[in-house]
TORKOL-4160 file (C-alpha; in steps of 0.2 Angstrom, whole numbers, padded with zeros to 4 digits, m for minus):
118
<pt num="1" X="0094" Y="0123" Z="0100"/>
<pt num="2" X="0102" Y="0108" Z="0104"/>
<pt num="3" X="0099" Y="0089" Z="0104"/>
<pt num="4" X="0107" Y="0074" Z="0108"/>
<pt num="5" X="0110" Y="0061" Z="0097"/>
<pt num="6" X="0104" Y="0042" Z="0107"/>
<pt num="7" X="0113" Y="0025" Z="0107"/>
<pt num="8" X="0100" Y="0020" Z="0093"/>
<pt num="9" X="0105" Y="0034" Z="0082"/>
<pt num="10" X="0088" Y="0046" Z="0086"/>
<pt num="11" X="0088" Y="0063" Z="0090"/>
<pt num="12" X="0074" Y="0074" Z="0097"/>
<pt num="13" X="0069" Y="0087" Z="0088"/>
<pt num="14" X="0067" Y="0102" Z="0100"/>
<pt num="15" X="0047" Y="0107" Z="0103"/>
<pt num="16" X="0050" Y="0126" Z="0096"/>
<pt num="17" X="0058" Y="0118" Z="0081"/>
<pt num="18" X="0044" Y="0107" Z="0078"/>
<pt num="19" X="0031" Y="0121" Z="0083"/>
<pt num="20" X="0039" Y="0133" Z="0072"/>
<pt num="21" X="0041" Y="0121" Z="0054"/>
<pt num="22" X="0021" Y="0114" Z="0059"/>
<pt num="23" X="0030" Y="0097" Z="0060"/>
<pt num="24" X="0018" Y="0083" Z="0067"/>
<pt num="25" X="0022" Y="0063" Z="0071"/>
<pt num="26" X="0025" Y="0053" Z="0054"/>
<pt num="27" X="0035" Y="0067" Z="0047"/>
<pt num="28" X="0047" Y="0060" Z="0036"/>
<pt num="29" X="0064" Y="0070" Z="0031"/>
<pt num="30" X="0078" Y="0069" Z="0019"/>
<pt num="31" X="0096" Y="0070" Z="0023"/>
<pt num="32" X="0110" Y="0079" Z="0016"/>
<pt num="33" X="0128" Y="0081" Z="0019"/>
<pt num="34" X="0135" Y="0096" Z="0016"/>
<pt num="35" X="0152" Y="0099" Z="0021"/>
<pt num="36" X="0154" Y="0095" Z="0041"/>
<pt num="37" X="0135" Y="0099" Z="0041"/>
<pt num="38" X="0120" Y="0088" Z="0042"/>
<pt num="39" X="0102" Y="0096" Z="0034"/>
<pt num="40" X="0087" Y="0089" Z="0036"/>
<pt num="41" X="0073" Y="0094" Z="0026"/>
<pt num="42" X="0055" Y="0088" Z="0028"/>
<pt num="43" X="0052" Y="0077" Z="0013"/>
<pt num="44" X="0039" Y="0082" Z="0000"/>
<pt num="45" X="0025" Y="0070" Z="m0004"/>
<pt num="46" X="0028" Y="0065" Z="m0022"/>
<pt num="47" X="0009" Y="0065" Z="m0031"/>
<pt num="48" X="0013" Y="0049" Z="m0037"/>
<pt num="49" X="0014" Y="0039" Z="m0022"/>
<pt num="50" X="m0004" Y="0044" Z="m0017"/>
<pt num="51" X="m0009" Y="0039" Z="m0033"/>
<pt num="52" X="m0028" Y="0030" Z="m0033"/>
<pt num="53" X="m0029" Y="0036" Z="m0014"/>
<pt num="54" X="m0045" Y="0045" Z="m0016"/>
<pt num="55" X="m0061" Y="0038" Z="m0024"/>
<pt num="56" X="m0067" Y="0045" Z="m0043"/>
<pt num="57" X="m0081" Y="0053" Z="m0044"/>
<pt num="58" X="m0082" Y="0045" Z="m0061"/>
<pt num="59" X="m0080" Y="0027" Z="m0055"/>
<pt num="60" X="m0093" Y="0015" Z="m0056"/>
<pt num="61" X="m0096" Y="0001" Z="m0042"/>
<pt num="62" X="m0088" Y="m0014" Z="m0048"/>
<pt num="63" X="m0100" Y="m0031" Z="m0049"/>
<pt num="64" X="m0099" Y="m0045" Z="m0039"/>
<pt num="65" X="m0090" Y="m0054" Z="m0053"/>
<pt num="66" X="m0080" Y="m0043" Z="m0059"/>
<pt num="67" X="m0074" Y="m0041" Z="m0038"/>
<pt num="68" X="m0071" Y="m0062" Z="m0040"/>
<pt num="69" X="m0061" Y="m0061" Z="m0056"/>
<pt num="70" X="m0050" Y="m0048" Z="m0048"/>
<pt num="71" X="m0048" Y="m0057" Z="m0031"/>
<pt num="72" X="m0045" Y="m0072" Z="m0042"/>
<pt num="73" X="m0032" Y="m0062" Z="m0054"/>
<pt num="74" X="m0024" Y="m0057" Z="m0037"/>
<pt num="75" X="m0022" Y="m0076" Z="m0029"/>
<pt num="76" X="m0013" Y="m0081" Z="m0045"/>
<pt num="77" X="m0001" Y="m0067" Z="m0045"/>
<pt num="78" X="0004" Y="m0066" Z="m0027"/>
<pt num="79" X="0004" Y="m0087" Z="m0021"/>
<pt num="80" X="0003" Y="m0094" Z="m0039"/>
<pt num="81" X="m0016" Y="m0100" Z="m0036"/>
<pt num="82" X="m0022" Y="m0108" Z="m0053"/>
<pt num="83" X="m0035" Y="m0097" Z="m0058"/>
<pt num="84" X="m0050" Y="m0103" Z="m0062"/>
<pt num="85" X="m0057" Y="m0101" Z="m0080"/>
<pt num="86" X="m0067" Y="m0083" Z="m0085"/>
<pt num="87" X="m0069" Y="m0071" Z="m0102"/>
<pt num="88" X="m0055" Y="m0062" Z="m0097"/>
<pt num="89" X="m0044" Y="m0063" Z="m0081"/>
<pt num="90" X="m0032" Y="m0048" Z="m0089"/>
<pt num="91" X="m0045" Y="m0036" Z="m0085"/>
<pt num="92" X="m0056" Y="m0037" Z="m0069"/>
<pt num="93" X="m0068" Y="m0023" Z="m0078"/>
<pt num="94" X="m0072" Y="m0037" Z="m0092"/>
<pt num="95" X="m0088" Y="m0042" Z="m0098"/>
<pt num="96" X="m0095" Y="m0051" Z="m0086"/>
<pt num="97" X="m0105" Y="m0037" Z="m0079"/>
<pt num="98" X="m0122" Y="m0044" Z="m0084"/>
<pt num="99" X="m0136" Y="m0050" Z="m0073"/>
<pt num="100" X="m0133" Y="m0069" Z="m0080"/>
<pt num="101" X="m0115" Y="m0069" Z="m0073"/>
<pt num="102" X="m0110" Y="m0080" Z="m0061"/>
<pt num="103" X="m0097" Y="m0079" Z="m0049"/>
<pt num="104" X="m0080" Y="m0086" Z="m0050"/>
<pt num="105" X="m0076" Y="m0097" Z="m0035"/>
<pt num="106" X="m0060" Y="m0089" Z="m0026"/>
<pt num="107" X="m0047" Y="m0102" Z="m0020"/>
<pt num="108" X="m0038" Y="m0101" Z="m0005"/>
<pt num="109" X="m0019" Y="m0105" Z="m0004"/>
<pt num="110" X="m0016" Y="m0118" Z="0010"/>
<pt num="111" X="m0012" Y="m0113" Z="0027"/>
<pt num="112" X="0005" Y="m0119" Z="0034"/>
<pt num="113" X="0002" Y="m0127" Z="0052"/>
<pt num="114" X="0009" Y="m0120" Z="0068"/>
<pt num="115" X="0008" Y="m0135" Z="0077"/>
<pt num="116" X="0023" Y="m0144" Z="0080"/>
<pt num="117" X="0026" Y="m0163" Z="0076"/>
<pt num="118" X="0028" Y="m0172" Z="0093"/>
């Protein structure tokens, strides 16, 4: 089998090659060298990159406040948001679970204008 290699750097991997190693679009693939040949391997999926993909059957729904203080948590860590007081911002599974709880307000960072300056 044969392939050839395109001005971008792709190659086509032959439709009998593909059919026989079961390989589909999205397949990733290591590389390595190994003296004046190139092997390519389709890469494994490490367990720990699909870490938390699939849902417990253990988990409980989390509560309205307790959805605030993560989104809340969240806004400070990624855009610097102040976060506005709770019990316990550390752990969005705090306290705050009971039917007296009241929502923590979620700030939004500022949008940057598109609009040009005339």
């Amino acid at each position: 089998m044969h392939s050839t290699l395109t001005s971008k750097g792709q190659l086509t991997l032959p439709k009998a090659a593909r059919d026989l190693l079961q390989l589909v679009a999205g397949t990733r693939f290591s590389f390595e060298v190994i003296g004046d040949k190139l092997v390519l391997t389709p890469a494994r999926v490490n367990a720990l990159s699909v870490r938390g993909t699939l849902k417990s059957p253990h988990a409980r729904p989390l509560s309205i406040a307790e959805m605030d203080e993560g989104i809340s948590l969240a806004m400070h860590e990624k855009y610097g948001v102040p976060a506005p007081l709770a019990p316990n911002l550390s752990s969005p599974r705090s306290a705050t679970t009971s039917a007296t709880a009241t929502a923590t307000p979620v700030v939004k960072p500022a949008r940057k204008s598109t609009r040009k300056s005339k």
